[in-house]
C-alpha positions as CSV (number, residue, x, y, z in Angstrom):
1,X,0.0,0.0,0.0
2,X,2.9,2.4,0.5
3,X,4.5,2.0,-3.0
4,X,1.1,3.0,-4.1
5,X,1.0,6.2,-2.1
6,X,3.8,7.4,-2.4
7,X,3.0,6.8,-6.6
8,X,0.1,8.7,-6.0
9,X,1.9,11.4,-3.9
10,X,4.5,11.9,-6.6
11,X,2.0,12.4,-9.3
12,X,0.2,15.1,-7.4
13,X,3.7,16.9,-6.4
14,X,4.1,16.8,-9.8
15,X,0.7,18.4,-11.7
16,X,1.4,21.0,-8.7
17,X,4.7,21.9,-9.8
18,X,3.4,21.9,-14.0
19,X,0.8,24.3,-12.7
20,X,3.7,26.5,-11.1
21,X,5.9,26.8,-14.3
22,X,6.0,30.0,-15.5
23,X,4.9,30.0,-19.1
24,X,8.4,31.0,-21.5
25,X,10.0,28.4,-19.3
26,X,6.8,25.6,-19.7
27,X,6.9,26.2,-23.7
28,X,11.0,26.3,-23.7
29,X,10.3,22.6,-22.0
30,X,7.7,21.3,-24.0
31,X,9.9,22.7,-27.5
32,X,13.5,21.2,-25.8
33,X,12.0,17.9,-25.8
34,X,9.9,17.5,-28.2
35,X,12.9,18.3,-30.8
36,X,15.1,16.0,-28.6
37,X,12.8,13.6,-29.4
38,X,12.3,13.9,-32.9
39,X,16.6,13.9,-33.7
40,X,16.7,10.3,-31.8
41,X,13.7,9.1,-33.6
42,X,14.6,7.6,-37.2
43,X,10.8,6.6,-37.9
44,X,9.7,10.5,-37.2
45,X,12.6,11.8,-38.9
46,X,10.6,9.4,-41.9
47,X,7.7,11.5,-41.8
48,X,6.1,7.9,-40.0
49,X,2.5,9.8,-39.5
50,X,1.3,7.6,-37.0
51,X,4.5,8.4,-34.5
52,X,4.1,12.2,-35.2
53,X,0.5,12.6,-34.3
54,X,1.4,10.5,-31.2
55,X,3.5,12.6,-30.0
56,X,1.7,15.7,-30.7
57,X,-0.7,14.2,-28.7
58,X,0.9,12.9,-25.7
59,X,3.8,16.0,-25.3
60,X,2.1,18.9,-27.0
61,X,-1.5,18.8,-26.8
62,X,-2.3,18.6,-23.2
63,X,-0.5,22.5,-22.9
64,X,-3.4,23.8,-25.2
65,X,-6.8,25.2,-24.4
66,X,-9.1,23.6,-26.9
67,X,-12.5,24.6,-25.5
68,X,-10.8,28.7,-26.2
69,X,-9.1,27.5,-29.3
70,X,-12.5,26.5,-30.9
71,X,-14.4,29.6,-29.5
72,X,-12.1,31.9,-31.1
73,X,-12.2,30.5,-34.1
74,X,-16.3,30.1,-34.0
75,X,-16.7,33.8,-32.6
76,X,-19.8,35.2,-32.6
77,X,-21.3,31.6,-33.8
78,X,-19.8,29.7,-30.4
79,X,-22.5,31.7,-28.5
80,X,-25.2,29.9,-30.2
81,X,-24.0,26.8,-30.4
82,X,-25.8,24.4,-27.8
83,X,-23.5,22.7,-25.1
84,X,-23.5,19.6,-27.3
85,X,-22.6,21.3,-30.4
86,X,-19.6,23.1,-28.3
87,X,-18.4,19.7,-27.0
88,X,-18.7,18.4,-30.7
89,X,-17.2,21.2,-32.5
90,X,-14.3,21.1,-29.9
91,X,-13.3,17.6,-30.0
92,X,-13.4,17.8,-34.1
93,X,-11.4,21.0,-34.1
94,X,-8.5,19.3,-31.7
95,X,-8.6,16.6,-34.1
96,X,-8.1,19.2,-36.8
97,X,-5.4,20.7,-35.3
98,X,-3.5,17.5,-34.7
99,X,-3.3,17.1,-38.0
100,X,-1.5,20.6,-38.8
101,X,0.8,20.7,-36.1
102,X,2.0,16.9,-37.3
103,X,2.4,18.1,-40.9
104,X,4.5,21.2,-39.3
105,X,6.4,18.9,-37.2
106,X,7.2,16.5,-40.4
107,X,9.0,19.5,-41.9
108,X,11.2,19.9,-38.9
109,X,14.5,19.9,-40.4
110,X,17.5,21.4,-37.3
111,X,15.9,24.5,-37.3
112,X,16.9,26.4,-34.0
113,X,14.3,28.1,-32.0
114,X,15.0,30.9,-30.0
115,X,13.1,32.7,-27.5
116,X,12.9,36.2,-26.1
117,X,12.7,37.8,-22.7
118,X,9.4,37.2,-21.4
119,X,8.4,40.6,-19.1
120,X,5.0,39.6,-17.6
121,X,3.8,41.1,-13.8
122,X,3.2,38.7,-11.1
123,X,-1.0,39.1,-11.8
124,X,-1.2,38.9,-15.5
125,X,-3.0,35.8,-16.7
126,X,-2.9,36.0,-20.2
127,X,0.6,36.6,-22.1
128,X,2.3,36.0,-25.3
129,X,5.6,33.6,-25.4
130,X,7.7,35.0,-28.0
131,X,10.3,32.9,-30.3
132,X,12.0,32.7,-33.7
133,X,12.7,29.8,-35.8
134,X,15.8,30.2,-37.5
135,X,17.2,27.8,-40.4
136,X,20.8,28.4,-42.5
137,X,19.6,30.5,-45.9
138,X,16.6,31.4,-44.7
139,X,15.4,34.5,-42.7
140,X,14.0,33.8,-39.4
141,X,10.5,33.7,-39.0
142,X,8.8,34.9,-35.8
143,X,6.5,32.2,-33.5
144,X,4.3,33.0,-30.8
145,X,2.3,31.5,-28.3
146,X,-0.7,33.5,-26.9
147,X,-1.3,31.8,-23.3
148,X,-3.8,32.0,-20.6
149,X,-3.1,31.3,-16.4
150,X,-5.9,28.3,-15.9
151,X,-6.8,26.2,-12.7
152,X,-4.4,23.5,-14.8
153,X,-1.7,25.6,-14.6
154,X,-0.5,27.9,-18.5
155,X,-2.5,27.0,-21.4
156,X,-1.6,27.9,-25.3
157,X,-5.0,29.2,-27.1
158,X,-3.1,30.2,-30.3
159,X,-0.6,30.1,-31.9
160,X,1.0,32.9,-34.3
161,X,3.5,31.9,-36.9
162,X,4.9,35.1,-38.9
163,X,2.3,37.3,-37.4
164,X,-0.6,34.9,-38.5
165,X,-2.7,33.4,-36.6
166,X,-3.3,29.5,-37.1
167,X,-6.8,30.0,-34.9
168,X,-8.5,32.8,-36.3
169,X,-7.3,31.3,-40.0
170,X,-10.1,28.6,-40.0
171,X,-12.7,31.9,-38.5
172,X,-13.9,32.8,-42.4
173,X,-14.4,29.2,-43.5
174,X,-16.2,28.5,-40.3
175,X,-18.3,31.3,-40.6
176,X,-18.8,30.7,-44.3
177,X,-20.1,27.2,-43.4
178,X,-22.3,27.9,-40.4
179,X,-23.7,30.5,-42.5
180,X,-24.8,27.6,-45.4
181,X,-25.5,25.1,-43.7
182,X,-26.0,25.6,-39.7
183,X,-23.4,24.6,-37.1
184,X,-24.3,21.3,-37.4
185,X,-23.3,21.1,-41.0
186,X,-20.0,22.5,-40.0
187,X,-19.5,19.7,-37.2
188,X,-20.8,17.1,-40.2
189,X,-18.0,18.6,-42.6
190,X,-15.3,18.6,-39.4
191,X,-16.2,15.0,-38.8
192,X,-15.8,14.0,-42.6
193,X,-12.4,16.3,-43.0
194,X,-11.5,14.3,-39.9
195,X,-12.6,11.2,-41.5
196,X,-11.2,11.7,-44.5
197,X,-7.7,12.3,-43.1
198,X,-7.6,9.6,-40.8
199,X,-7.9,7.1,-44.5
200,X,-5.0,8.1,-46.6
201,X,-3.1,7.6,-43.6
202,X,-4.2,3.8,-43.5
């Protein structure tokens, strides 16, 4: 029973301590291993699609705030979706987005990533992480994280890559489609994107 404990213990300690990371130093983490990880895998290094979206999915995606990811890029429409539709539209969105931060990881190719100074005050609870991603012969091009304090500790709700955001991208086409065909025909065209995706990878 105390192996078990002291298991349980540790894990705790540890969620406590991820909710106590400031956020430049959480996304310096999260970016420091996930690269370390992709130069000792071969099969990633591949493009191998299945071993990229799993770990997009085990060390990226639990730093991101879908339910805000998907609200910003509904807008006005994510007030009149029910709390079904929200749950829906959520969980087919982080699917989405899987898929385009795999395809950006795929191109990863020793590019260095360096951050800036972070100057945030000791009550602010919503800040932007600043980087650029430099490669040899290329100019550098600026990536930011927009990030919000949560009960779960810092949270990325979008991400800017040369001053665009990948969120509020998807806003027009999403509004475009609600606007034909309701905001359960953009759930049913999520799902089939989704579906759709999933099959040329099999």
């Amino acid at each position: 029973m105390k192996p078990l404990l002291s298991l349980l213990f540790a894990m705790v300690s540890s969620v406590v301590l991820a909710q106590d990371v400031a956020p430049d130093v959480l996304v310096k983490r999260i970016t420091a291993e996930v690269i370390d990880i992709i130069k000792q895998d071969k099969d990633i290094q591949a493009g191998n699609s299945k071993k990229i979206a799993d770990l997009v999915e085990k060390r990226i995606l639990p730093h991101f705030s879908f339910a805000r990811m998907t609200q910003i890029a509904l807008a006005v429409n994510w007030r009149r979706a029910t709390p079904e539709q929200k749950k829906q539209l959520t969980e087919e969105f982080k699917t989405l987005l899987v898929r385009t931060y795999s395809n950006a990881l795929a191109l990863y190719r020793d590019q260095r990533i360096d951050f800036k100074p972070l100057h945030m005050r000791p009550d602010d609870v919503d800040v932007t992480v600043k980087s650029e991603v430099r490669q040899r012969g290329k100019q550098p091009v600026t990536l930011h994280y927009d990030m919000e304090k949560t009960a779960h500790g810092w949270k990325v709700y979008d991400v800017k890559v040369g001053g665009v955001s990948l969120i509020t991208n998807y806003r027009e086409d999403f509004a475009g489609q609600v606007r034909e065909s309701g905001i359960d025909g953009l759930i049913k065209s999520l799902v089939s994107k989704n579906r759709a995706a999933r099959s040329d990878k099999s």
